[in-house]
BAGUDO-356341 format. One record per residue (C-alpha): residue in one letter; x, y, z; residue number from 0. Coordinates in Angstrom, 3 decimals. Example, Ala and Ser with C-alpha at 12.3 -4.5 7.8 and 13.67 -1.06 7.14 Angstrom:
! BAGUDO-356341
+--------+----------+----------+----------+-----+
! residu !        X !        Y !        Z ! num !
+--------+----------+----------+----------+-----+
!      A !   12.300 !   -4.500 !    7.800 !   0 !
!      S !   13.670 !   -1.060 !    7.140 !   1 !
+--------+----------+----------+----------+-----+
***
This chain:
! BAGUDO-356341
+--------+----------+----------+----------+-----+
! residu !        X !        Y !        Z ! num !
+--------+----------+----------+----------+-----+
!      X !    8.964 !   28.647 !   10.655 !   0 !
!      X !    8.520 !   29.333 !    6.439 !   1 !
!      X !    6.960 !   26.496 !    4.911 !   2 !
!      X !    7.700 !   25.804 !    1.621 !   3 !
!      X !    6.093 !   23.411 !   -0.473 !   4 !
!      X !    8.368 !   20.001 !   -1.489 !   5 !
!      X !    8.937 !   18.816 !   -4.890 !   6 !
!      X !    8.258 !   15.259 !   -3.950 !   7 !
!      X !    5.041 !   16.670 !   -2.863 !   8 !
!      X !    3.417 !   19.222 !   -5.645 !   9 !
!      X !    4.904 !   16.748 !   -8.423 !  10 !
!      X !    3.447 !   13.773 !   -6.829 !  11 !
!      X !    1.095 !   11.478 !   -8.609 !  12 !
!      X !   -1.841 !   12.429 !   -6.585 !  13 !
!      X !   -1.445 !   15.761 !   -7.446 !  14 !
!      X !   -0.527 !   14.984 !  -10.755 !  15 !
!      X !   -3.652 !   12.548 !  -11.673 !  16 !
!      X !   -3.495 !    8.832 !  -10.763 !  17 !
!      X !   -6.043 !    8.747 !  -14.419 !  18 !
!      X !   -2.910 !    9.932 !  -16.778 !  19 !
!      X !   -0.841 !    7.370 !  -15.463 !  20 !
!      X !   -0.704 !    3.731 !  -16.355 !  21 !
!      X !    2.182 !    2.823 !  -15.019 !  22 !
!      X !    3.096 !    4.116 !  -11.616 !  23 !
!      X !    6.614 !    3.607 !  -10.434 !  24 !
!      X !    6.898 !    6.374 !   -8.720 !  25 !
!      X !    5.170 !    5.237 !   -5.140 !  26 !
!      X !    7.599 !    3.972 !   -2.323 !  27 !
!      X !    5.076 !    1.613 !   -0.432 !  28 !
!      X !    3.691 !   -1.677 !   -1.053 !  29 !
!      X !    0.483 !   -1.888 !   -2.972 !  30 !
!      X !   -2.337 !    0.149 !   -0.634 !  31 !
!      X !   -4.260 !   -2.296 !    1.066 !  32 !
!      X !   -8.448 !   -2.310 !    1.721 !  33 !
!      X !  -10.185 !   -3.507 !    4.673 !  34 !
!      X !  -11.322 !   -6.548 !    2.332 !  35 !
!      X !   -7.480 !   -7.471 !    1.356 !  36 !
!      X !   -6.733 !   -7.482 !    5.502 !  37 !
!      X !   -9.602 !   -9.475 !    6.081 !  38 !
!      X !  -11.158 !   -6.651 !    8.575 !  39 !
!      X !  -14.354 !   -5.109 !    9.420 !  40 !
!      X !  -14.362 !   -2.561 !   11.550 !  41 !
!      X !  -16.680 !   -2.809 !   15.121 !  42 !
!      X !  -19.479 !   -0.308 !   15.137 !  43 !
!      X !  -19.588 !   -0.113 !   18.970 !  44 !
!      X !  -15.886 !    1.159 !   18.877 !  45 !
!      X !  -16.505 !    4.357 !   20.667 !  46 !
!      X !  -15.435 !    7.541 !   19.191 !  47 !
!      X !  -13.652 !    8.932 !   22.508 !  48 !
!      X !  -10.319 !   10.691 !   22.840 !  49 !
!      X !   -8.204 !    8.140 !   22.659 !  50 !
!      X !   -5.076 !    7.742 !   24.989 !  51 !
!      X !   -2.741 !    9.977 !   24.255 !  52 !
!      X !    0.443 !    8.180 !   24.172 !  53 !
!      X !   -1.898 !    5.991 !   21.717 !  54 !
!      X !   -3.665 !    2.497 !   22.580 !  55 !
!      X !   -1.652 !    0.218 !   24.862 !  56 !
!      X !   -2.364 !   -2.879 !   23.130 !  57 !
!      X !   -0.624 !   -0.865 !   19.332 !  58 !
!      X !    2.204 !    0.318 !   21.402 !  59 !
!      X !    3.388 !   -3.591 !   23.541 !  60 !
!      X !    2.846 !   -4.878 !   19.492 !  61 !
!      X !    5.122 !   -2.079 !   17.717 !  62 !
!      X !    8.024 !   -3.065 !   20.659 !  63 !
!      X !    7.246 !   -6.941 !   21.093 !  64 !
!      X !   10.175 !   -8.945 !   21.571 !  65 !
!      X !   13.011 !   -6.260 !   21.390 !  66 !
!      X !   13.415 !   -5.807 !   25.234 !  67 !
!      X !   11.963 !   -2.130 !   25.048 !  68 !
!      X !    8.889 !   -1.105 !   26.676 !  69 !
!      X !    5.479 !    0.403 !   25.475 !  70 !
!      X !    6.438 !    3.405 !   27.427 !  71 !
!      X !    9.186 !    4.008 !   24.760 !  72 !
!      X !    6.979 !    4.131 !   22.521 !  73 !
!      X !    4.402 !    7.493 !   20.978 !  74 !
!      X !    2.125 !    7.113 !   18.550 !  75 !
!      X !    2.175 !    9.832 !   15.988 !  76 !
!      X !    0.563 !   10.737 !   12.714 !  77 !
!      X !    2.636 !    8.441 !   10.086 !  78 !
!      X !    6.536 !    9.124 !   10.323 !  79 !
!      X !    6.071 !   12.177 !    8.750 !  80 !
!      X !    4.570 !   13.325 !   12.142 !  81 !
!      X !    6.824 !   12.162 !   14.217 !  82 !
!      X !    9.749 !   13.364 !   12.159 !  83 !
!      X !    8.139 !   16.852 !   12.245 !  84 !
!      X !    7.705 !   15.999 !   16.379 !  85 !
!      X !   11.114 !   15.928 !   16.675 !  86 !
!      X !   12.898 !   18.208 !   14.654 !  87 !
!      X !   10.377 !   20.975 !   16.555 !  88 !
!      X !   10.915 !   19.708 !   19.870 !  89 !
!      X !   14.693 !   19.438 !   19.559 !  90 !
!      X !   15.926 !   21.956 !   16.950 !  91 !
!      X !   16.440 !   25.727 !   17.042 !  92 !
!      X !   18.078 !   28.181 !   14.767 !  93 !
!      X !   20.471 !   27.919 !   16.892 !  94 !
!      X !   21.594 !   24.099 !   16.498 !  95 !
!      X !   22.956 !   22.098 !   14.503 !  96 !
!      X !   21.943 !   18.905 !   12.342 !  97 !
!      X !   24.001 !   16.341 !   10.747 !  98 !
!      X !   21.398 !   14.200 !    8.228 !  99 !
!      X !   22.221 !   11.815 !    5.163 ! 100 !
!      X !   21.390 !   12.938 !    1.649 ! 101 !
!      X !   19.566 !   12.161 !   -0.410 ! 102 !
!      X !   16.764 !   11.637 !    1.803 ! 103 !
!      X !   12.933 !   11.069 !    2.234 ! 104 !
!      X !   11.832 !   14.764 !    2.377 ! 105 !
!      X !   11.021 !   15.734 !    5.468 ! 106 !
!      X !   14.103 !   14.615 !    7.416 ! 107 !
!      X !   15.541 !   17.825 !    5.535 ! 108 !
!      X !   12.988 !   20.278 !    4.703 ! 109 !
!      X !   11.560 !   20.442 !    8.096 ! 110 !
!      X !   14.777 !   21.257 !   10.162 ! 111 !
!      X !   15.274 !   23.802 !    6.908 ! 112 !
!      X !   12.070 !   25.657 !    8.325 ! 113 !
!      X !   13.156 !   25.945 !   11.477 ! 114 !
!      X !   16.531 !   27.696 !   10.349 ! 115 !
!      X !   19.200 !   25.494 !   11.811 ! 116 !
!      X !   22.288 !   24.842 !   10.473 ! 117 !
!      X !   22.695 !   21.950 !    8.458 ! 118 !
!      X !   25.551 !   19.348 !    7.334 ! 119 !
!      X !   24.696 !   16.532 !    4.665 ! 120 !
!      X !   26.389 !   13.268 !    4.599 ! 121 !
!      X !   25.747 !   13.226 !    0.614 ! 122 !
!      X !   25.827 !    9.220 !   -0.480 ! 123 !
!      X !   27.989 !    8.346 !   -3.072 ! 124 !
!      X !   26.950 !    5.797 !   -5.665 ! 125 !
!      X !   30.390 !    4.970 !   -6.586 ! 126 !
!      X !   30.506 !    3.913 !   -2.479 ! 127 !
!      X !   27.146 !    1.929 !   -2.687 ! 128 !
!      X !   25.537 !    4.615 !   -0.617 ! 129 !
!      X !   27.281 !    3.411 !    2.155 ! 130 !
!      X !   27.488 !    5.980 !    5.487 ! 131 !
!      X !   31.063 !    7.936 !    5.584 ! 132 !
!      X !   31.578 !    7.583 !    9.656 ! 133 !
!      X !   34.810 !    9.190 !    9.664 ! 134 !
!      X !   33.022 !   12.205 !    8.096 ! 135 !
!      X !   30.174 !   12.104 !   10.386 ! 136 !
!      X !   33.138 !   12.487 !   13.312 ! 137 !
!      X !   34.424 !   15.544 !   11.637 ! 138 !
!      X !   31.700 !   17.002 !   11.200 ! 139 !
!      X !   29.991 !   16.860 !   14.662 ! 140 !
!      X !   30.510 !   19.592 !   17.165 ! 141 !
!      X !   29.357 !   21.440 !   20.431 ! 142 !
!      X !   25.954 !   22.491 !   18.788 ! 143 !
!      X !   25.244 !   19.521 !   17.208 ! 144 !
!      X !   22.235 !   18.516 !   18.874 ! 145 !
!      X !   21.030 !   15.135 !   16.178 ! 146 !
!      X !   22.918 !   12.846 !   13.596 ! 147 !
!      X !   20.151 !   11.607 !   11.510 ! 148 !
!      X !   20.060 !    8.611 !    9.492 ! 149 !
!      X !   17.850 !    6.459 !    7.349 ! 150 !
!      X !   17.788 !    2.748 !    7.363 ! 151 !
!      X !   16.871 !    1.022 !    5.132 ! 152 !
!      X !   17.678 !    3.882 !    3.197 ! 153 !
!      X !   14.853 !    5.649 !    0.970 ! 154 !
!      X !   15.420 !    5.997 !   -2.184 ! 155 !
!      X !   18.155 !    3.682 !   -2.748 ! 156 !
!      X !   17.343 !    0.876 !   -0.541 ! 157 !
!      X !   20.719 !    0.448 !    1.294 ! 158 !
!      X !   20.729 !   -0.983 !    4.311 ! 159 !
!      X !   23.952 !   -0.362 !    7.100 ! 160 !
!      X !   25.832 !   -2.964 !    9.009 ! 161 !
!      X !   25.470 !   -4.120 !   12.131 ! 162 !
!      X !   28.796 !   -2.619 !   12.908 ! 163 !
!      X !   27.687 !    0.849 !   11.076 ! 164 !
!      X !   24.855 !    1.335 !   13.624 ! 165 !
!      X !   26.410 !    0.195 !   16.589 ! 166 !
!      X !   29.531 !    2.782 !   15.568 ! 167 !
!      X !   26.999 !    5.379 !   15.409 ! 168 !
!      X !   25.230 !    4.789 !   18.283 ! 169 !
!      X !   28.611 !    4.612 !   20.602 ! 170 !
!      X !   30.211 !    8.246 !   18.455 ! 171 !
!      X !   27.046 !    9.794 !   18.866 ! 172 !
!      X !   26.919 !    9.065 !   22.622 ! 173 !
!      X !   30.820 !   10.153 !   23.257 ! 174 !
!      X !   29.813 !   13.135 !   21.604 ! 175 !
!      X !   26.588 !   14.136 !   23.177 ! 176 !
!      X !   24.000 !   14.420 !   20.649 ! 177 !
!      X !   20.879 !   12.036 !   19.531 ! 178 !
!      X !   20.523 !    9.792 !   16.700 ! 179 !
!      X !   17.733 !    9.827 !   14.595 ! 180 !
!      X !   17.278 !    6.460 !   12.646 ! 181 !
!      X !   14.298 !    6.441 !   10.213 ! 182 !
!      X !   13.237 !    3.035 !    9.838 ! 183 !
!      X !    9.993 !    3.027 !    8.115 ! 184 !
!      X !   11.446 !    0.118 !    5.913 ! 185 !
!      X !   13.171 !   -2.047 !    8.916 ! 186 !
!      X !   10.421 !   -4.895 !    8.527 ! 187 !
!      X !   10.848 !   -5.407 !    4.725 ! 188 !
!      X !   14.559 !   -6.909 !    4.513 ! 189 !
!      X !   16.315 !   -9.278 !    2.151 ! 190 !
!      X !   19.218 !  -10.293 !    4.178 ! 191 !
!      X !   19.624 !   -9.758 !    8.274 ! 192 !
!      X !   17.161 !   -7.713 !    9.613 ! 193 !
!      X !   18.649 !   -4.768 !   12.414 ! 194 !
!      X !   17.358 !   -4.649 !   15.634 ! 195 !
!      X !   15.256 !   -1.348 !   16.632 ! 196 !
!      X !   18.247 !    1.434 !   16.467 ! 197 !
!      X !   16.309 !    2.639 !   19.873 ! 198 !
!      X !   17.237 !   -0.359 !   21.576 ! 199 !
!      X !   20.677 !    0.479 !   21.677 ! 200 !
!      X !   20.701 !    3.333 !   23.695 ! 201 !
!      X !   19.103 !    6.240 !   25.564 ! 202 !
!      X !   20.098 !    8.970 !   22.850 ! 203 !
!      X !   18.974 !    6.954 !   20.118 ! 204 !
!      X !   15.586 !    7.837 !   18.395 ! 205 !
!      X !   13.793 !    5.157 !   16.136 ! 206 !
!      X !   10.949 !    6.752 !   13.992 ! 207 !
!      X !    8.650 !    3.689 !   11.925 ! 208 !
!      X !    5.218 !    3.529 !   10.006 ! 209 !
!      X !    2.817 !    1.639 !    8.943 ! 210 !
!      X !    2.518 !    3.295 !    5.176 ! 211 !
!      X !    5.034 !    2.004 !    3.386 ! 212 !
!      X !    5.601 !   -1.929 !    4.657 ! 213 !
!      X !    2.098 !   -2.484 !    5.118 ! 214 !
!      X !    0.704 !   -0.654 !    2.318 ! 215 !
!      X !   -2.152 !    1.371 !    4.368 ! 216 !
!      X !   -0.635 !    4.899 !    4.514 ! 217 !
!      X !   -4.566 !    6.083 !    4.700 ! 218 !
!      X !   -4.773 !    5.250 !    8.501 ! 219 !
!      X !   -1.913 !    8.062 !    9.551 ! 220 !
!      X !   -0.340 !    5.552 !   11.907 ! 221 !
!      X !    3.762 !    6.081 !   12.758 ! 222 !
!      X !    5.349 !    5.705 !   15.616 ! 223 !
!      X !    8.802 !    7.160 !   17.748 ! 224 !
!      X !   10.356 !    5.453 !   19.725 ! 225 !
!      X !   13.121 !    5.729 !   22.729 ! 226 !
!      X !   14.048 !    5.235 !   25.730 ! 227 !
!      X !   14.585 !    8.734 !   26.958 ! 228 !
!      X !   11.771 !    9.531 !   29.465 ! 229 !
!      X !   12.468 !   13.205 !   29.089 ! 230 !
!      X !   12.492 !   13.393 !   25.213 ! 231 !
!      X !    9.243 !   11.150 !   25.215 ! 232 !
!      X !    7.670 !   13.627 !   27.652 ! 233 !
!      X !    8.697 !   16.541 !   25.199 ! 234 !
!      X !    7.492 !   14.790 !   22.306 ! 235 !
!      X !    4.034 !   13.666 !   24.061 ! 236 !
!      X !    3.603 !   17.365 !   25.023 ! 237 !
!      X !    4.150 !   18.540 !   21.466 ! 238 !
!      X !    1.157 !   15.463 !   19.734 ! 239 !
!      X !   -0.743 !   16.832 !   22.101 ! 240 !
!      X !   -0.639 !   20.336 !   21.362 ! 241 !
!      X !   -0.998 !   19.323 !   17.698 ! 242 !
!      X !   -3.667 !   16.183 !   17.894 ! 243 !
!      X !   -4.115 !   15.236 !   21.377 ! 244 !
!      X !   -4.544 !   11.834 !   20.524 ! 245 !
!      X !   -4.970 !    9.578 !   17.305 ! 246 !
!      X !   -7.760 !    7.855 !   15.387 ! 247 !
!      X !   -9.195 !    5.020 !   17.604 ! 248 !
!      X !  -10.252 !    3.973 !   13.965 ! 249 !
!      X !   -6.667 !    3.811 !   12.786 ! 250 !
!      X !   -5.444 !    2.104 !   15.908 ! 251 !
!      X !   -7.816 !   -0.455 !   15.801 ! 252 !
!      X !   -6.851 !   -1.281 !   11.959 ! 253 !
!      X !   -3.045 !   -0.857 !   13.031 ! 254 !
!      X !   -3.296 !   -3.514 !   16.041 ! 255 !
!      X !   -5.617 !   -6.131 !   13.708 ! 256 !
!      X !   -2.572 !   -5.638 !   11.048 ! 257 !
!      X !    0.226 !   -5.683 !   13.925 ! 258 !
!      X !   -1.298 !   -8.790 !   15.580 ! 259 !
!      X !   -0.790 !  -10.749 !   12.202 ! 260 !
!      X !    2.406 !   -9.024 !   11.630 ! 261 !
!      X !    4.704 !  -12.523 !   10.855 ! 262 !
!      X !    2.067 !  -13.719 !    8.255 ! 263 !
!      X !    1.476 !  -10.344 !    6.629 ! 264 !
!      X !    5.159 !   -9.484 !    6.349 ! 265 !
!      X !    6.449 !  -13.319 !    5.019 ! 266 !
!      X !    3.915 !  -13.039 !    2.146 ! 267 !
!      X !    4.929 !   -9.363 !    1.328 ! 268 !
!      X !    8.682 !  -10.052 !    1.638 ! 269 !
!      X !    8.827 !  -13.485 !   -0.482 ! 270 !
!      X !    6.352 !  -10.946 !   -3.211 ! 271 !
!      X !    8.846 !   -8.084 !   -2.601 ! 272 !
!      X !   12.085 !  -10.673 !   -3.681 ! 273 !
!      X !   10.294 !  -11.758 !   -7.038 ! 274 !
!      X !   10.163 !   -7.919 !   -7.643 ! 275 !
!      X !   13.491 !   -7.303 !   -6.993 ! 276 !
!      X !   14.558 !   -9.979 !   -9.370 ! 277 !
!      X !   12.682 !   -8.579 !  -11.917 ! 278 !
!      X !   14.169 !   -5.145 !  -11.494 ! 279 !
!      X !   17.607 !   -6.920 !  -11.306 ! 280 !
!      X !   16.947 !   -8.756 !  -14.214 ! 281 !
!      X !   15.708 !   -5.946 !  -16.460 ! 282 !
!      X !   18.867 !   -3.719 !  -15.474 ! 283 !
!      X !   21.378 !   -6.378 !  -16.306 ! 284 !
!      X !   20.068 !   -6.554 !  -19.717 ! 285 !
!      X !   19.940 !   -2.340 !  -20.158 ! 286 !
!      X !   23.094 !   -1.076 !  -20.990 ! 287 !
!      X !   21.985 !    2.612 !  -20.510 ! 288 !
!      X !   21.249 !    1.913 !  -16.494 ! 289 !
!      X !   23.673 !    1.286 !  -13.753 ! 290 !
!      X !   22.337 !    0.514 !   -9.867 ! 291 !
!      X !   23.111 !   -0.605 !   -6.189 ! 292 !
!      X !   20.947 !   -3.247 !   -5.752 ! 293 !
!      X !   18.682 !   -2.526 !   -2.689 ! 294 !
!      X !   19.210 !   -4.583 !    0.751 ! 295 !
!      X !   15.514 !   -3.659 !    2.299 ! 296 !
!      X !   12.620 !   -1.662 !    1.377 ! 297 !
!      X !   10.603 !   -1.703 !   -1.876 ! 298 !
!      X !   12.961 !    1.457 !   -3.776 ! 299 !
!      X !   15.627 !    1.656 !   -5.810 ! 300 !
!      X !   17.949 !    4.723 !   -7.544 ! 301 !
!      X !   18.956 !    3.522 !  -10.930 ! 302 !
!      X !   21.269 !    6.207 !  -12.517 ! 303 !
!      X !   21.709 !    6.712 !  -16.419 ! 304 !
!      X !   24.930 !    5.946 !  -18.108 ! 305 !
!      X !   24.588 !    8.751 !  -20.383 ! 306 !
!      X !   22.433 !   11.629 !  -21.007 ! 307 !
!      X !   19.167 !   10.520 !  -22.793 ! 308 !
!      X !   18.318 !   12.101 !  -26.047 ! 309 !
!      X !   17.296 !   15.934 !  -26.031 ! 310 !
!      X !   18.285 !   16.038 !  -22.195 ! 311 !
!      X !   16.936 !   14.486 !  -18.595 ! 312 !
!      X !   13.098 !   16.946 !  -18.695 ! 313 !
!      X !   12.375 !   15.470 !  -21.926 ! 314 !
!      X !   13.354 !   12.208 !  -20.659 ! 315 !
!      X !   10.852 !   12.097 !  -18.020 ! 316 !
!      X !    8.590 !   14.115 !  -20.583 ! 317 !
!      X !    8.508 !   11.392 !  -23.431 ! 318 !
!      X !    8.313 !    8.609 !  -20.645 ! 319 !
!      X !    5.018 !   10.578 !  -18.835 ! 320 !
!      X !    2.932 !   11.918 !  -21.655 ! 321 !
!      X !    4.239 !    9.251 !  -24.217 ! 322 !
!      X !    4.456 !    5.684 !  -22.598 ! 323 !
!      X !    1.995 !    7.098 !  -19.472 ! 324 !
!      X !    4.903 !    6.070 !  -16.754 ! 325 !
!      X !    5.745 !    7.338 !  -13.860 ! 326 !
!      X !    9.337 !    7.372 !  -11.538 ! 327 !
!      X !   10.577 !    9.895 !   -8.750 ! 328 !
!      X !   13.150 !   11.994 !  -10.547 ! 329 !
!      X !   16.396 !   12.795 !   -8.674 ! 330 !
!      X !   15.713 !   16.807 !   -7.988 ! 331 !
!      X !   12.898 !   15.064 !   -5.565 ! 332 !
!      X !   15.851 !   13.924 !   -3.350 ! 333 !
!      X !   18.392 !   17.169 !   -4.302 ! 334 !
!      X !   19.759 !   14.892 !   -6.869 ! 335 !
!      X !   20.698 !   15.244 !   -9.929 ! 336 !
!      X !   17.678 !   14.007 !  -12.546 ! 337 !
!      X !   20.285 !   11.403 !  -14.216 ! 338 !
!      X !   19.113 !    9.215 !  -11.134 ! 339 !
!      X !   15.200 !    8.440 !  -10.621 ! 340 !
!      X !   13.644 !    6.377 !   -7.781 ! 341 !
!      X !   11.647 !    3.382 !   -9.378 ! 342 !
!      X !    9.199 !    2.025 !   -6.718 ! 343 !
!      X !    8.731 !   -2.241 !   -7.497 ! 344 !
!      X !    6.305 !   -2.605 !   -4.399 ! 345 !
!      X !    3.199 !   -0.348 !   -5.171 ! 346 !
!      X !    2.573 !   -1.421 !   -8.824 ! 347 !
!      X !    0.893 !   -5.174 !   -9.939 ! 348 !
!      X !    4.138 !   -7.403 !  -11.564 ! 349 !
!      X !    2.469 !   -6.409 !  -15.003 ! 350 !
!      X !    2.334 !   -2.452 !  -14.510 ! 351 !
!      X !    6.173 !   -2.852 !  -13.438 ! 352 !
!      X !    7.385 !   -4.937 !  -16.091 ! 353 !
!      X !    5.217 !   -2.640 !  -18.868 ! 354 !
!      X !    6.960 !    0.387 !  -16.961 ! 355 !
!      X !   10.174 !   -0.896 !  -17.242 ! 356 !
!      X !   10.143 !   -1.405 !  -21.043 ! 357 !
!      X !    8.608 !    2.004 !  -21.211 ! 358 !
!      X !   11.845 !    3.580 !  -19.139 ! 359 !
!      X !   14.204 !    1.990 !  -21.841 ! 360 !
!      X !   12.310 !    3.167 !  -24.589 ! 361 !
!      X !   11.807 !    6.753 !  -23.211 ! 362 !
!      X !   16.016 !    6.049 !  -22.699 ! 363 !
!      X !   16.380 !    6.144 !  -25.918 ! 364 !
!      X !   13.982 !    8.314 !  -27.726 ! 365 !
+--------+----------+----------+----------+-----+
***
């Protein structure tokens, strides 16, 4: 495999400095959490073993309660990211083939690029809402197509599929043989009906989730796959453990104290997360050089410019960096064009968003 570094990566605002930005609408989580915020303290007597290596029973029965699946479905992994990169090495060769949605959270395309396989984008249309093409998912498929990969909610636009979306993907991907990968690191932040786990809903289907961006603690490295497949869970258990052997008892201890409160965490963040969104709504209604699909889950959205800002789309993002100290995700971050940025209303306090926003219609304009 040839690694090459992503542009969501080297341009992001850790690398960059968080000191020369105030306003930082670039992050796709929630505000990051402390121990203090979560009300925890962590045990001294928690031994620092090898933990088990499927991860801690107790994290696993909370990730699956009350969908019907079991904790044997489920692996523990090192954030999504880690189980993303889990199974695209597990399951893809130079030889297969990969159907995946574009634009995209990095990794569900750069990874299966390192490995060499052939690759077929579902690009998402903004004149469709970013809605999923199924008909050209169908033609596309064929023998070597080993996964159809997906992302719901979808990051960076925040669209979310239908009930009827998913379940047609889960029966064509079954007729035709292959898995289906459904990222849902946003599933539990949701401003209308909330999906079930897409793993639920069959034996080919793969459900990959995290605790990073919902949560807001992407410091404890705790993600998740899950399905029902005891042959792909064995495959995927063989490759953690030839990577980490096990996780962090540290950050599976956090992760089942956050888990176990789950319904009172996630009420609080969601009815915060819909005041957001309004705002964002709000703002866009009034600027005449924006245009949007308003988001149906997660805490991003992919506002595109009407019209080509003054002197071009780099000196855009130039005057609204180094002049108004504001940060978004430009488009090339997805393999989009720059016209569209991702704006992040989750991570930053109501005050940094709103003082961001004016900045982004200023910066619009000169």
């Amino acid at each position: 495999m040839k690694y090459v570094r992503m542009p969501i990566e080297i341009e992001s605002p850790e690398e960059y400095g968080y000191d020369k930005i105030k306003n930082n609408l670039s992050e796709s989580s929630i505000a990051d959490q402390t121990l203090r915020t979560l009300g925890l303290q962590i045990p001294t007597d928690i031994v620092l073993l090898y933990n088990e290596h499927r991860g801690s029973t107790r994290l696993r029965e909370l990730i699956v309660a009350d969908s019907g699946l079991s904790k044997d479905d489920v692996l523990i992994t090192s954030g999504a990211a880690g189980a993303l990169f889990i199974i695209s090495t597990s399951q893809l060769t130079r030889d297969d083939h990969l159907v995946v949605v574009r634009p995209n959270y990095a990794t569900n395309i750069e990874t299966p690029k390192a490995i060499g396989c052939e690759i077929t984008y579902v690009d998402l249309s903004f004149e469709l809402g970013f809605t999923i093409d199924l008909s050209f998912i169908e033609s596309v498929i064929k023998a070597g197509t080993k996964i159809v990969s997906v992302t719901c909610p979808h990051n960076p636009t925040g669209a979310v599929m239908s009930r009827d979306t998913l379940n047609s993907l889960v029966a064509l991907t079954k007729a035709r043989g292959c898995l289906l990968l459904v990222d849902e690191t946003y599933r539990d932040i949701h401003y209308g009906e909330q999906l079930p786990i897409a793993a639920q809903l069959g034996d080919h289907v793969i459900s990959v989730a995290s605790l990073s961006k919902s949560y807001g603690i992407p410091g404890i490295r705790c993600g998740w796959v899950i399905t029902q497949n005891k042959d792909l869970q064995e495959q995927f258990l063989a490759a953690k453990e030839q990577i980490n052997i096990s996780g962090s008892v540290i950050d599976e201890w956090i992760a089942e104290q956050v888990l176990e409160k789950r319904e009172i965490i996630l009420g609080q963040t969601i009815q915060e997360m819909k005041i957001r969104l309004d705002m964002v709504a709000t703002w866009i209604g009034k600027e005449d050089l924006l245009e949007w699909v308003r988001p149906v889950g997660g805490v991003v959205c992919f506002p595109k410019m009407r019209t080509e800002p003054p002197g071009g789309t780099a000196k855009f993002y130039e005057r609204l960096l180094l002049q108004h100290a504001t940060y978004v995700g430009p488009g090339h971050w997805f393999e989009m064009p720059d016209m569209f940025f991702r704006l992040g209303f989750g991570w930053p306090s109501r005050e940094q968003l709103k003082a961001g926003m004016d900045a982004i219609s200023r910066a619009l304009r000169a």
